[in-house]
C-alpha positions as CSV (number, residue, x, y, z in Angstrom):
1,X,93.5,112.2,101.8
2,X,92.9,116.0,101.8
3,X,96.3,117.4,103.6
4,X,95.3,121.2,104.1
5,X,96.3,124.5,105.4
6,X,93.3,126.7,106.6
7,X,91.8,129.4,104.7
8,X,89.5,132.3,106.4
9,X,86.2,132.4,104.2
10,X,85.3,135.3,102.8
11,X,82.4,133.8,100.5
12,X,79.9,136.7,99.6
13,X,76.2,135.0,100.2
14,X,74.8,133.8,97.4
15,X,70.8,134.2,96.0
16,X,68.3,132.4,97.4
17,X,68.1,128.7,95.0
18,X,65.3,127.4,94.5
19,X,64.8,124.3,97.0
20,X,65.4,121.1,95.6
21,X,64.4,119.4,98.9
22,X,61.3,120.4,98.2
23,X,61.0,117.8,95.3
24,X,59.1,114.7,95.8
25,X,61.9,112.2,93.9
26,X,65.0,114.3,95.5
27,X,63.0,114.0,99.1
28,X,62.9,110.8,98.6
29,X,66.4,110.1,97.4
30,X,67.5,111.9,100.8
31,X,65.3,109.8,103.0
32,X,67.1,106.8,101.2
33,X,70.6,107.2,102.8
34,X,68.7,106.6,106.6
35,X,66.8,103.7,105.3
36,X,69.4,101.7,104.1
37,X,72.7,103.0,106.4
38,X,73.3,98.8,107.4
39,X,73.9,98.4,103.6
40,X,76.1,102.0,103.3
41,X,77.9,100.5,106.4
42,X,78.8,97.2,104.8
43,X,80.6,98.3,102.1
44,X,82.5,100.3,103.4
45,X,83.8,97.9,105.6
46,X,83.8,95.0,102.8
47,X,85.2,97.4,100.1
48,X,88.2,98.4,103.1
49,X,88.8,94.6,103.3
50,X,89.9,94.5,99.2
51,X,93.8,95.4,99.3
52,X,94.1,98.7,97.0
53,X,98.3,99.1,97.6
54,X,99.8,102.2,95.5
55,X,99.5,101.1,91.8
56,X,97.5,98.0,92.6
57,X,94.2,98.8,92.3
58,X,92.7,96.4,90.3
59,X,90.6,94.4,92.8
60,X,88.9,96.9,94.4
61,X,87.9,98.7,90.7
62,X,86.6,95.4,89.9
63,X,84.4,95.0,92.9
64,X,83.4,98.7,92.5
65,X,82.3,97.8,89.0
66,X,80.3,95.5,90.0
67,X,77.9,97.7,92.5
68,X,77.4,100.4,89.7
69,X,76.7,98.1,87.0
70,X,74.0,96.4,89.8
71,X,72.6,99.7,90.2
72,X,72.5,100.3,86.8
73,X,74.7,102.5,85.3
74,X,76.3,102.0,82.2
75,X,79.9,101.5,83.5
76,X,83.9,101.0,81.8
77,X,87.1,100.7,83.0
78,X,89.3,103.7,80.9
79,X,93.0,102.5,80.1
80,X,94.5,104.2,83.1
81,X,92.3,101.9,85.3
82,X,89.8,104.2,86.6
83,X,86.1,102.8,86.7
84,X,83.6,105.2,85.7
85,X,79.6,105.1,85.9
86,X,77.1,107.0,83.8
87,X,73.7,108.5,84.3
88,X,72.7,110.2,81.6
89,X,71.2,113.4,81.7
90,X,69.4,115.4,78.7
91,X,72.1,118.0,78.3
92,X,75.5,115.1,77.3
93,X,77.0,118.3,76.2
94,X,77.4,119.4,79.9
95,X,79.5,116.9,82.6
96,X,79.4,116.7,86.5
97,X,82.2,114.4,87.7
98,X,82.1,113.0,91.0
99,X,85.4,111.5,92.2
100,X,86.3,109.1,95.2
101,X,90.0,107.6,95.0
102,X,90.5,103.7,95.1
103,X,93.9,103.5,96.6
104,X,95.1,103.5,100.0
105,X,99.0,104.8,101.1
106,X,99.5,101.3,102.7
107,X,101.9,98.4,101.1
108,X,101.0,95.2,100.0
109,X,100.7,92.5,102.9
110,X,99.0,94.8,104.8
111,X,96.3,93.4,107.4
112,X,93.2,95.6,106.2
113,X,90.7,93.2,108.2
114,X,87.8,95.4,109.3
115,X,87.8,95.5,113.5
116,X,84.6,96.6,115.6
117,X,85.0,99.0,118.5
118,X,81.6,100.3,119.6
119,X,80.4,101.9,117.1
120,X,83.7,102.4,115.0
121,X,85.2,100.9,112.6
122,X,88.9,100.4,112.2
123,X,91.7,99.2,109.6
124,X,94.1,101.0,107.4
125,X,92.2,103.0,104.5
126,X,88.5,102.5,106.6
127,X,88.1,106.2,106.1
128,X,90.8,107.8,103.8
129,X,89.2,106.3,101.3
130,X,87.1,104.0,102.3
131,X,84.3,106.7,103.3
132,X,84.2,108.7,100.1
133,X,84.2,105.0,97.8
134,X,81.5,104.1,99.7
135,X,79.9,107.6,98.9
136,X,80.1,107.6,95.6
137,X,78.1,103.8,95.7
138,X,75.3,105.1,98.2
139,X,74.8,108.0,96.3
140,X,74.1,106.6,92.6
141,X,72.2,104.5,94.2
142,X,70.0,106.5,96.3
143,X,69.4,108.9,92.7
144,X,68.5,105.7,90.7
145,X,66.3,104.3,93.7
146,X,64.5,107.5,93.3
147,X,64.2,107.9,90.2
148,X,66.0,111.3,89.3
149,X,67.4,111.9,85.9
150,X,69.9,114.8,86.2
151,X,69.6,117.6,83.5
152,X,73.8,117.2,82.9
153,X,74.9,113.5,82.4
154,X,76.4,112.6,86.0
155,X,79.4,110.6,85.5
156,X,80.3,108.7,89.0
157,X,84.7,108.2,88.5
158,X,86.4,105.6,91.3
159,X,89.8,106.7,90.2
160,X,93.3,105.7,90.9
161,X,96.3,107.0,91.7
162,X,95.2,109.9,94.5
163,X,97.7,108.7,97.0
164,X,102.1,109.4,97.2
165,X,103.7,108.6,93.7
166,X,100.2,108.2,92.4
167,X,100.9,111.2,91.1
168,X,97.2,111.9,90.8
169,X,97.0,109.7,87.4
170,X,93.7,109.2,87.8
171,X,92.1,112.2,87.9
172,X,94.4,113.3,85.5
173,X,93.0,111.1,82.8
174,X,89.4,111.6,83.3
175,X,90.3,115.5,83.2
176,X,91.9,115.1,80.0
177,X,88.9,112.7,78.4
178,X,86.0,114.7,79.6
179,X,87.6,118.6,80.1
180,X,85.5,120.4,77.1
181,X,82.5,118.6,79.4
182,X,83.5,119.4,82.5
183,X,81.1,121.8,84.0
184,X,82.4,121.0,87.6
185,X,84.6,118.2,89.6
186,X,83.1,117.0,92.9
187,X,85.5,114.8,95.0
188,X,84.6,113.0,97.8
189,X,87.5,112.3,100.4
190,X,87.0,111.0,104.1
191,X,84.4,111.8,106.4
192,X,84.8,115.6,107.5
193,X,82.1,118.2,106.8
194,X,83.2,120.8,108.7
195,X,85.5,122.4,105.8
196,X,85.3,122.6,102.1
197,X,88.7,122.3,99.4
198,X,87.9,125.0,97.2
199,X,91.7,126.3,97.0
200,X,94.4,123.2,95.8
201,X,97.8,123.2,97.9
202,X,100.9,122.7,95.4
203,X,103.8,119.9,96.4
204,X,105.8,118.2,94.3
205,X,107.7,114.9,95.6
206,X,111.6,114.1,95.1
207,X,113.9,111.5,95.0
208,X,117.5,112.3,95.9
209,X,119.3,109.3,95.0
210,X,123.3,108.6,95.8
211,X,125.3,105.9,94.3
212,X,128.9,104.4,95.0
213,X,131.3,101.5,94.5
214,X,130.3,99.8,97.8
215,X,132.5,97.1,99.8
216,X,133.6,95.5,103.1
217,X,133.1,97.3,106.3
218,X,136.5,96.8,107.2
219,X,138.4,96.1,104.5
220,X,137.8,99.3,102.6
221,X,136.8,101.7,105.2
222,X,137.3,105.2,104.3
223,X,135.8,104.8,101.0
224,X,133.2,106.8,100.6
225,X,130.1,105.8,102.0
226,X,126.7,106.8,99.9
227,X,124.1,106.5,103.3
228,X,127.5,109.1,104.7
229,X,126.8,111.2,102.2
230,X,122.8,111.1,101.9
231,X,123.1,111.9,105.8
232,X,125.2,114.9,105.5
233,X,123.2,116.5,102.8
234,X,119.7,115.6,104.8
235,X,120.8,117.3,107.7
236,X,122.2,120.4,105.7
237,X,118.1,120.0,104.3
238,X,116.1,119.4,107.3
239,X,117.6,123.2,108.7
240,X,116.1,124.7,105.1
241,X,114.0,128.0,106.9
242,X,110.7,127.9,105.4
243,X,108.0,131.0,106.1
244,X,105.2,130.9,108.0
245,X,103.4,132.8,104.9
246,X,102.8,131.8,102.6
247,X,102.6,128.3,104.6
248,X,105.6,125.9,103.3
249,X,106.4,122.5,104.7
250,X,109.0,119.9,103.8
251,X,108.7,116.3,105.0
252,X,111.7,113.4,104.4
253,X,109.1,110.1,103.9
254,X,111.6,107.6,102.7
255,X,115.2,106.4,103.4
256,X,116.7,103.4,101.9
257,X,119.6,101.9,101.2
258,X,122.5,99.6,101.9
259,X,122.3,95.6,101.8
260,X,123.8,94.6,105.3
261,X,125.6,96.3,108.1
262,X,128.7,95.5,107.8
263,X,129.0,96.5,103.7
264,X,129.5,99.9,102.8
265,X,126.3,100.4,100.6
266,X,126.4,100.8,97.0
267,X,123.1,102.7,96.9
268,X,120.9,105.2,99.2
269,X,118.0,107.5,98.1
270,X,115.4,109.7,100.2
271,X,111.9,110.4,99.2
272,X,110.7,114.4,100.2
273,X,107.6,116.0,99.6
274,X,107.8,119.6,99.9
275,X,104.5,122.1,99.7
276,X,103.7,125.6,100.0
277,X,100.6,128.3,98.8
278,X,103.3,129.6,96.5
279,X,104.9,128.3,93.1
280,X,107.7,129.9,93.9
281,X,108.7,128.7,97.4
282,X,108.3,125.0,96.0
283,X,111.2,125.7,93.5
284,X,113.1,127.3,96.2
285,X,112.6,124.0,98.0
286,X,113.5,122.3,95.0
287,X,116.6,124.0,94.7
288,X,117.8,124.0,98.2
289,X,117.1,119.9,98.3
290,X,119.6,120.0,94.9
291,X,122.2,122.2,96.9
292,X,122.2,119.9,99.9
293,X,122.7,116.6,98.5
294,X,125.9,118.2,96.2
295,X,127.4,119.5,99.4
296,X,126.6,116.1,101.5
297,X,128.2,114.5,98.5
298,X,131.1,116.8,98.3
299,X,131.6,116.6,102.1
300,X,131.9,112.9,101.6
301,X,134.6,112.7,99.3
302,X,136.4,115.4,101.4
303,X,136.6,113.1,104.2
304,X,137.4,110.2,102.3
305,X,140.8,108.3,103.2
306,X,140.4,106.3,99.5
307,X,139.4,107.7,96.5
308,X,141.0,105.5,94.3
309,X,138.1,103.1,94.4
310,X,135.7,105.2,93.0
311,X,133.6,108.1,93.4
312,X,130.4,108.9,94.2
313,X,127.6,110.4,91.9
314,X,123.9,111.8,92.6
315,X,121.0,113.2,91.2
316,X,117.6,114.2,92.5
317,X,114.4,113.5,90.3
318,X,111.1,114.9,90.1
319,X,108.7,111.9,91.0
320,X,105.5,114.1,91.1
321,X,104.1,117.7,91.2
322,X,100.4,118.7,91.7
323,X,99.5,121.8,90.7
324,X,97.8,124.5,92.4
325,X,94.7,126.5,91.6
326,X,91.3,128.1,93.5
327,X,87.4,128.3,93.2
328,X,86.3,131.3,92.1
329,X,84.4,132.2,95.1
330,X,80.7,133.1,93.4
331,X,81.0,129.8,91.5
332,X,77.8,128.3,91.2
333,X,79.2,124.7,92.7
334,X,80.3,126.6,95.6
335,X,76.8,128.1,95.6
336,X,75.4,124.4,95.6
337,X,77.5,123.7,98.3
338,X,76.0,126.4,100.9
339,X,72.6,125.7,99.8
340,X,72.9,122.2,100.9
341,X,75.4,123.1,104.3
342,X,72.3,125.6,105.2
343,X,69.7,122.4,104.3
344,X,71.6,119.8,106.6
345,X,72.7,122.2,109.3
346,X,76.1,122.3,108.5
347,X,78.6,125.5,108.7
348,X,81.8,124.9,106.6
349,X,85.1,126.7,106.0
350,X,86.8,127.3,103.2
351,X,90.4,125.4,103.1
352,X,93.3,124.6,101.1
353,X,94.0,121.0,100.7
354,X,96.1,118.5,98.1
355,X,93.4,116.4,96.6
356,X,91.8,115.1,93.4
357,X,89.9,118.4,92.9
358,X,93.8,120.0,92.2
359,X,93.8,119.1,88.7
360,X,90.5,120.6,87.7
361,X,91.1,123.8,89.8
362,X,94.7,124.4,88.1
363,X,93.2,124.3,84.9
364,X,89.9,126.4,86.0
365,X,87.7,123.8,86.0
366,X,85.0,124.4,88.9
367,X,86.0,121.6,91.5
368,X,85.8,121.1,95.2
369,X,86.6,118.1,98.1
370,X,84.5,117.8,100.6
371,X,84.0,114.7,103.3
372,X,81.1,112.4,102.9
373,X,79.7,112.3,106.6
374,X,80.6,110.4,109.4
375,X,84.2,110.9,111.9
376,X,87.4,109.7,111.5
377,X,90.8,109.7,112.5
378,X,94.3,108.2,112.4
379,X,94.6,108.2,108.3
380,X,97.2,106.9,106.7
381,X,98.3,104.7,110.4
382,X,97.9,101.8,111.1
383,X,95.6,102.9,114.0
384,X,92.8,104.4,111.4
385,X,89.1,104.5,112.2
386,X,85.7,105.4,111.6
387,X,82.6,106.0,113.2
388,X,79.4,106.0,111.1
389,X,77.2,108.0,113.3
390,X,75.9,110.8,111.4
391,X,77.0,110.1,108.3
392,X,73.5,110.5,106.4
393,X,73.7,114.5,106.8
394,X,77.1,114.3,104.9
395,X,75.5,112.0,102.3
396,X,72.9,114.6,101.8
397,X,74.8,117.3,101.6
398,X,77.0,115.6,98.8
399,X,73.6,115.0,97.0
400,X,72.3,117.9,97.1
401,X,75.4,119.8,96.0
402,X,75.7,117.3,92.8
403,X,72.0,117.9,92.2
404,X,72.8,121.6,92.5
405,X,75.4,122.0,89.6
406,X,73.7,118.8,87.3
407,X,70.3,120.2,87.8
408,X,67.0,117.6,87.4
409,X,65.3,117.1,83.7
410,X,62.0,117.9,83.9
411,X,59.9,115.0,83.7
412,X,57.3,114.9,80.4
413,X,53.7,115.4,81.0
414,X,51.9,112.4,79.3
């Protein structure tokens, strides 16, 4: 799920395109989305229904598989588990990738039945990612339905790993296979239209993790206490000063520890993602989390009545960094973009946000995240929802800014 900082857009206007509205099989692919929303709406809520945990994504792939083989793609499943379907275009020298993550930030066991309010929809992952999965489905199938054969080779990615410790693994590996290809990235995340990702926000995500002899609450009280220490050092973190600008946030996700409250634990670890608009501040963060933990730990064993039991030890370890990285902003996807935002009636601003598109963009790959129609709220609670209404004008735009970059073949005269 895009987690963004705003931007102010400065986007010189581009040259007038030529339409692509104004061809008969594009028209008609548009017009598709409104005459078959019940079936758009469906799966979306089926596809929801198929757990997709962190690292367990394999279900949902499968059934995903399954639509774009029946819409007929030719489809594979790459080693890192990410299911990817083809339509070929003249030019195979040339790739447009077009991304919606499988996975949802929710554990196993969670109740991801589909509820109906009105007209919303609600259950963990119904939006974030349900609505851009469901995208990437409705709009292969609305280009096949009409007919269109792109002038780049369209290659439609359901990819894992977007989400926490994911780490962005996904993405990661189609950018590697395809990168001398790669002629742009669009990623379809959630519902909102009413922004653009064309700048990536850099985080990285740390585990601080504190270990000890452990024993009885009573027996050996004063030893020192691990969960002591990993307190004492969060606190010393959590009063870190961060600027305002560049924009910098920290966020403690995860404690655990301990076996039972009346043991002294043996074990306790934190989970922080810190991120910021500059490199620089994230090592800072880095560093600071580092400093904290040594001094909680130090001020443990300071206060310690027995040390003869043992000591403490820590470390903090990088699980994840995603890198940061901007569109150019007279690059032709963006371009694509507008052309379809003025078609639709949309107006959209330019914002930073930690998606899929951040591995492309750090390596200068064209890429950009944008919402696939729709509203939603609540991601990543338990409360999430989404409400369909409107959703073909976000489908449209997507299709027309794919169609934009991959261009149509021209069809032979007979």
């Amino acid at each position: 799920m895009p987690a963004r900082s705003a931007v102010p857009s400065h986007t010189p206007r581009q040259p007038q395109a030529p339409k692509l509205s104004d061809n008969a099989r594009v028209h008609a692919a548009l017009d598709w989305f409104a005459l078959n929303i019940s079936w758009v709406n469906s799966q979306q809520a089926r596809l929801t229904e198929i757990p997709a945990p962190p690292f367990q994504e394999t279900q949902r792939a499968a059934a995903v598989k399954d639509l774009l083989t029946e819409i007929g793609l030719a489809v594979q499943t790459d080693k890192t588990g990410n299911v990817i379907g083809e339509l070929r275009g003249p030019n195979e020298k040339e790739i447009v990738l077009v991304g919606a993550h499988l996975d949802t930030v929710f554990p196993a066991g969670t109740d991801v039945k589909v509820r109906h309010e009105g007209s919303r929809l609600l259950a963990p992952g119904i939006s974030d990612n349900g609505t851009g999965l469901t995208a990437l489905l409705a709009l292969a199938r609305a280009l096949r339905s009409a007919q269109i054969k792109p002038q780049r080779t369209i290659l439609f990615a359901a990819d894992v790993g977007e989400e926490g410790e994911g780490n962005l693994r996904g993405m990661r590996a189609l950018v590697d296979a395809y990168r001398s290809k790669l002629k742009a990235v669009v990623v379809l995340d959630g519902s909102a239209t009413d922004y653009v990702t064309a700048k990536a926000l850099a985080s990285r995500r740390l585990e601080a993790v504190i270990t000890g002899p452990g024993g009885h609450s009573w027996s050996d009280f004063g030893m020192p206490n691990p969960i002591n220490a990993l307190v004492r050092g969060s606190v010393r973190f959590i009063n870190t000063k961060v600027p305002v600008s560049p924009r910098t946030s920290f966020n403690i996700g995860q404690i655990e520890g301990g076996t039972s409250v009346n043991s002294i634990p043996f074990e306790a670890r934190i989970k922080v993602d810190v991120r910021s608009e500059s490199e620089d501040e994230l090592t800072r963060l880095e560093s600071a989390l580092r400093e904290c933990v040594a001094a909680g730990v130090r001020d443990e064993m300071d206060s310690a009545r027995d040390r003869t039991k043992g000591k403490l030890e820590w470390k903090v370890e990088l699980l994840g960094s995603r890198p940061g990285g901007e569109l150019a902003s007279d690059s032709p996807l963006l371009a694509a973009l507008r052309a379809a935002d003025e078609f639709v009636g949309n107006q959209s601003r330019v914002e930073r946000s930690s998606t899929d598109a951040n591995i492309p963009l750090s390596l200068g790959i064209d890429a950009i995240a944008i919402g696939a129609g729709g509203t939603g709220g609540g991601a990543h609670s338990l409360q999430e929802w989404y409400d369909p209404a409107g959703r073909e004008a976000g489908l449209q735009r997507a299709l027309l800014t794919i169609l934009g970059v991959s261009g149509i073949a021209e069809e032979k005269s007979h």
